[in-house]
N, C-alpha and C positions, 0 to 999 in steps of 0.2 A: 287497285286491289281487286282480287278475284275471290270466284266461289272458291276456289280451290287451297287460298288461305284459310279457309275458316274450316274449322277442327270438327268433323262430323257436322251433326246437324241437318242432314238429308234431308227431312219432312219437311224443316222450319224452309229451308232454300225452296223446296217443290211449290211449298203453300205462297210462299211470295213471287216467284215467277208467275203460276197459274192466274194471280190476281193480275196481272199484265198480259197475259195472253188472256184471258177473256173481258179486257177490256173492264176489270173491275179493285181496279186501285183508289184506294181511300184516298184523299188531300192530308188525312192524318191518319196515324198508325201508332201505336206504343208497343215496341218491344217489350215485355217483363219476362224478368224469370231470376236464376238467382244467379250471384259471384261466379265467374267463371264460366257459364256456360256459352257465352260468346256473343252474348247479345251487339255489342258493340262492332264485332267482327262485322257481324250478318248486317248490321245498319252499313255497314261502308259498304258492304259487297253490293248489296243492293241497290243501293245510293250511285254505286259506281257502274252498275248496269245499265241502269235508268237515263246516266246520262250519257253511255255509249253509243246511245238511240233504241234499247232495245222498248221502246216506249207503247208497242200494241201497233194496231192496224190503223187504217187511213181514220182520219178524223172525222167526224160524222153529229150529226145536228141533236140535241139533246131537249127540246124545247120541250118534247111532251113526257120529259120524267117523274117518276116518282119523288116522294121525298127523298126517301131511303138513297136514291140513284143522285139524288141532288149533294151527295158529300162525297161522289166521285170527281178521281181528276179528267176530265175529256181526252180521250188521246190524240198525239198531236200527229202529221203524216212521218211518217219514218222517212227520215234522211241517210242518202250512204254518210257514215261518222268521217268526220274531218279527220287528215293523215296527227294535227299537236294533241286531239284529244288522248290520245291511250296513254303518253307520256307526263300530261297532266295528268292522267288517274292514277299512274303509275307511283306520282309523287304526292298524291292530295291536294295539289295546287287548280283543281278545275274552279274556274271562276262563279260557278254554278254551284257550288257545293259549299256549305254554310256548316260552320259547328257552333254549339250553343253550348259552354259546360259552365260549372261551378267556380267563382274565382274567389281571391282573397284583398283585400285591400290590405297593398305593401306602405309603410312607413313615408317614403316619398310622395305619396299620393295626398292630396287637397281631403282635408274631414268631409268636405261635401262633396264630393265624386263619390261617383256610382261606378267602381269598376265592371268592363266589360269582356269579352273572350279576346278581344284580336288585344287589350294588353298582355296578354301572355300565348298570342299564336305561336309563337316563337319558341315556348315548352312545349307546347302542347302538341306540335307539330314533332318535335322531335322526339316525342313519346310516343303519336302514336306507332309513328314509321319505323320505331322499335318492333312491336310488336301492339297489337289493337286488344290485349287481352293485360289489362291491368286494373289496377283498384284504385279507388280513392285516396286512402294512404300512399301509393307515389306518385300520385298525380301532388297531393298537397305535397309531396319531398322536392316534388321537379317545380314549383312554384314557389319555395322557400320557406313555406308557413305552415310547420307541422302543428304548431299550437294555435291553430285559428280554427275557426268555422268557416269553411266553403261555401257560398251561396249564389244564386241568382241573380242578380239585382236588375231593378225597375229599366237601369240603364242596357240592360241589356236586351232588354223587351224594344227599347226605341229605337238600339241599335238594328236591332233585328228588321224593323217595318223598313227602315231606310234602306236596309240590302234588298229584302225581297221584293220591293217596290221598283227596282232597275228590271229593265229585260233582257231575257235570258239571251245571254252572250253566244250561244250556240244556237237556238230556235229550239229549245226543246226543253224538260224541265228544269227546273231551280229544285234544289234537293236542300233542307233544314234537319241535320243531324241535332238533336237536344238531346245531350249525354248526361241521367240523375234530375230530370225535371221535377222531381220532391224534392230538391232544392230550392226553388224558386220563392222569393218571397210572397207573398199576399199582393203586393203592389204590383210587382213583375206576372205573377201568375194573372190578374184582373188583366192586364191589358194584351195576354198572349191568348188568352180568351178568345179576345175580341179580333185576334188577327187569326185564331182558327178557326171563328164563325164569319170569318168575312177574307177567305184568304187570298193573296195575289195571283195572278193567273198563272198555271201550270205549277204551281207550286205544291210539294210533297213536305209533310213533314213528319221526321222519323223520329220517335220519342225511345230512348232505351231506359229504363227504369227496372229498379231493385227493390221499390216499396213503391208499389202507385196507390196504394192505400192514402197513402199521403198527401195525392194532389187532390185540387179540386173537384167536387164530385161532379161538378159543370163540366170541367176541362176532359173528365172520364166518360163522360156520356157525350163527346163529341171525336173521340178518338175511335179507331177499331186497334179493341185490345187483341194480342195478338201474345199469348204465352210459350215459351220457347222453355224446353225442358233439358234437365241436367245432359252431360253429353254423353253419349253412348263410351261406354268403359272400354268398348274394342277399339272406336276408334283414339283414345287418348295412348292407349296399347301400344297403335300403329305410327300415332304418334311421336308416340317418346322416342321410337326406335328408329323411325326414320327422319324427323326434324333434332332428334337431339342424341340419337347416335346410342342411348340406353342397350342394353342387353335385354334379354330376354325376361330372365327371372325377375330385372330390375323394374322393367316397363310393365311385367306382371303386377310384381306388387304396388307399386304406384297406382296404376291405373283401378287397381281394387280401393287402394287406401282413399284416394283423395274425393271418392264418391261423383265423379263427376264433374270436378273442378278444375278446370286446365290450368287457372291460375297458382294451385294449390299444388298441381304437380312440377311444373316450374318451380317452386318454392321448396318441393322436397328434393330437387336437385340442385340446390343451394346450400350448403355447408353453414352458412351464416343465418340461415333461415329466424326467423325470430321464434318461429314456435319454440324452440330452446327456451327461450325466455321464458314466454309465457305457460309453460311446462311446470318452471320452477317455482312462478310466481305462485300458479292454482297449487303444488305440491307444499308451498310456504304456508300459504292461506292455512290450507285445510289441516296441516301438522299443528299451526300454533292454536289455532281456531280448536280442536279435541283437546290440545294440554291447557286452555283457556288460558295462553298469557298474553294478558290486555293490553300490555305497554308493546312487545314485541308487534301485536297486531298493530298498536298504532302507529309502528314505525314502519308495518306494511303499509300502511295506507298511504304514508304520505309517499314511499317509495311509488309506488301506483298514480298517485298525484303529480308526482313529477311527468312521468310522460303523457304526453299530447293527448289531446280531447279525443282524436280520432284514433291512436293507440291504445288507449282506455276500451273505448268502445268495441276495438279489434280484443282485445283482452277480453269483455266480458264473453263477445260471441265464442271465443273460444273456451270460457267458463261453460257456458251453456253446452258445447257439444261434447267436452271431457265429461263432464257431471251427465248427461245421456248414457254416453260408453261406458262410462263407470258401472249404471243401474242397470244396462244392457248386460254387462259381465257378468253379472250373477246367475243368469240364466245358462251361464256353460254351453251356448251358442256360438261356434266362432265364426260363422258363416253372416254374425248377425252384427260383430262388429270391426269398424274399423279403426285401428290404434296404431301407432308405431311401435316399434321395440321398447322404449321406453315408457311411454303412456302408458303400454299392457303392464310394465315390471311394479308400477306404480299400483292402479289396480288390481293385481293381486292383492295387494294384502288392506287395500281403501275400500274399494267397490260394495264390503260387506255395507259401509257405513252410509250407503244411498240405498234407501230401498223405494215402496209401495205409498209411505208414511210423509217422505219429506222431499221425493224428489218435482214434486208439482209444486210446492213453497219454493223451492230451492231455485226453480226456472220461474216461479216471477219474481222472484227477489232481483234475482238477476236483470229479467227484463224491465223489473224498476228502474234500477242501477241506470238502463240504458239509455232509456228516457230522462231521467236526471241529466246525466251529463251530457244529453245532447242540447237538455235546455239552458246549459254556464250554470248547473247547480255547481256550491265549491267541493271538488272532486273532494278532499280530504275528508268532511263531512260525510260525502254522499261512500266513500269506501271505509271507514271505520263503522259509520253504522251499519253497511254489508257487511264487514268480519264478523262484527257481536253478534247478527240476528243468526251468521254462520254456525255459531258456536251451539245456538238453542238449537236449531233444527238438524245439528248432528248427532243429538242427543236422541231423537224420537225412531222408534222403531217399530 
């Protein structure tokens, strides 16, 4: 993979070359930033430079550093790159390059196993060479377990020391991609700790996260945070038009609409898109939830209930960003929001009913909700008592 896959981004690529041309690369790094902006791109691109050789200048003696200097990697002499590496990078097969993501324990598996990444290399490799810009929800599609929770496990931590503990099959770094490390359980997070406060030689490790709020505040103060921001609207623009062949006016509006979310524009040139769904769902909610009929609500809820823990959770975040536009609409700003055609036809005549009064309850009810179900609250509970509290707080004005 190349810089040239990854959709904009210009700063985020300059700021991680520069750290290898001046010879000041972390051993750890965490990507953050949000859905869609390519975090994951930039890990492989990077990832994949590193082990081209573009690894810095001659190697040189480190004995009288600082602290600060003591959490870089030493660079190693640049060698001219071997004629099989470009074609392993080509395919993600370099022997050096290590992915770390969230899995599921499948039904075949032993109660006491601790599933690891390389049981599902075989997805995951074939997703990403799709394309390196997807979500969680099809990663859990392409692993079979849309009604599970994704997680880290311990086994994956021990997995991990026994790879990076081999030497590097090329002479030059070993690269650990951890794709969602707020996943990682307590067990697993304790002992990746200890492998990034004590790490194997020449080893880089590239964290992509979407809530590092989440991980250990030990794990965060031993990493350089490194914030990568929504993607420039031009280049998703250029984009659409030239990886997926869009028109003008089409990649125009796209590229407004989706706020910076390349995932999200892929999505809006999907016909089957679910936001349809989820459209219908918040328009169900919020119609039954004003005419306050309790039984129809409860038959939204358990509809709600029926799909997957991680659908749910896609559901609310889309609650939260309709119920914004909604209260943004009122303002007869249109430069200030972004809707589809349908969304907009919707708020006309809804939007009066968020205002000043309820739409701060309204976004943490919601972010209750979210929390809840990421902790196996029973979704039915946790969405029927969202609809009623919906019903109060559509009342206040």
């Amino acid at each position: 993979m190349t810089w040239s896959e990854v959709i904009g981004q210009e700063e985020a690529k300059e700021r991680l070359m520069q750290m290898v041309r001046e010879d000041r690369l972390p051993h750890a790094m965490m990507l953050c930033g949000p859905v869609g902006s390519g975090k994951l791109a930039l890990a492989i691109a990077f990832a994949c430079e590193l082990l081209r050789g573009h690894g810095g200048t001659e190697a040189r003696g480190r004995e009288n550093t600082s602290t600060a200097e003591s959490f870089l990697v030493p660079p190693y002499p640049r060698t001219p790159a071997l004629p099989n590496i470009e074609p392993m990078l080509q395919k993600l097969e370099h022997p050096d390059l290590h992915f770390t993501y969230p899995t599921i324990k499948l039904p075949s598996m032993k109660s006491d196993y601790k599933p690891v990444s390389d049981d599902f290399a075989k997805e995951w490799h074939e997703l990403v060479m799709q394309s390196p810009y997807f979500t969680m929800e099809e990663w859990m599609e392409a692993m079979g377990g849309e009604n599970q929770q994704a997680i880290i496990t311990a086994g994956e931590s021990d997995d991990l020391v026994r790879k990076l503990s081999l030497k590097s099959s090329q002479g030059g770094y070993k690269v650990s991609i951890v794709w969602l490390p707020e996943r990682m359980n307590i067990e697993c997070a304790n002992k990746l700790l200890k492998l990034i406060e004590e790490p194997p030689q020449q080893t880089v490790f590239i964290m992509v996260s979407e809530e590092p709020e989440k991980l250990l505040e030990t794990i965060r103060s031993r990493v350089q945070r490194i914030d990568i921001r929504k993607t420039e609207q031009e280049a998703i623009r250029q984009a659409l038009i030239e990886r997926r062949g869009c028109d003008e006016d089409s990649a125009q509006r796209i590229s407004r609409l989706v706020n910076g979310n390349w995932i999200a524009a892929m999505e809006e040139l999907q016909a089957d898109s679910e936001k349809g769904l989820f459209l219908d769902m918040y328009k169900t909610l919020m119609r039954l939830a004003y005419q306050r009929k309790i039984k129809d609500l409860r038959k939204w809820s358990e509809q709600m209930a029926a799909m997957g823990r991680e659908k749910q959770r896609r559901w609310l975040t889309y609650f939260l960003r309709m119920t914004r536009e909604s209260f943004v609409y009122n303002f007869k700003e249109q430069d200030l929001n972004y809707m589809t055609a349908d969304e907009e036809a919707f708020a006309q005549n809804f939007a009066r009913f968020i205002n000043e009064n309820n739409i701060l309850p309204i976004s943490d009810l919601a972010n209750l909700a979210i929390r809840d179900i990421g902790q196996n609250a029973n979704a039915k509970i946790v969405f029927f008592d969202f609809a009623l509290q919906i019903i109060v707080l559509l009342l206040q004005k």
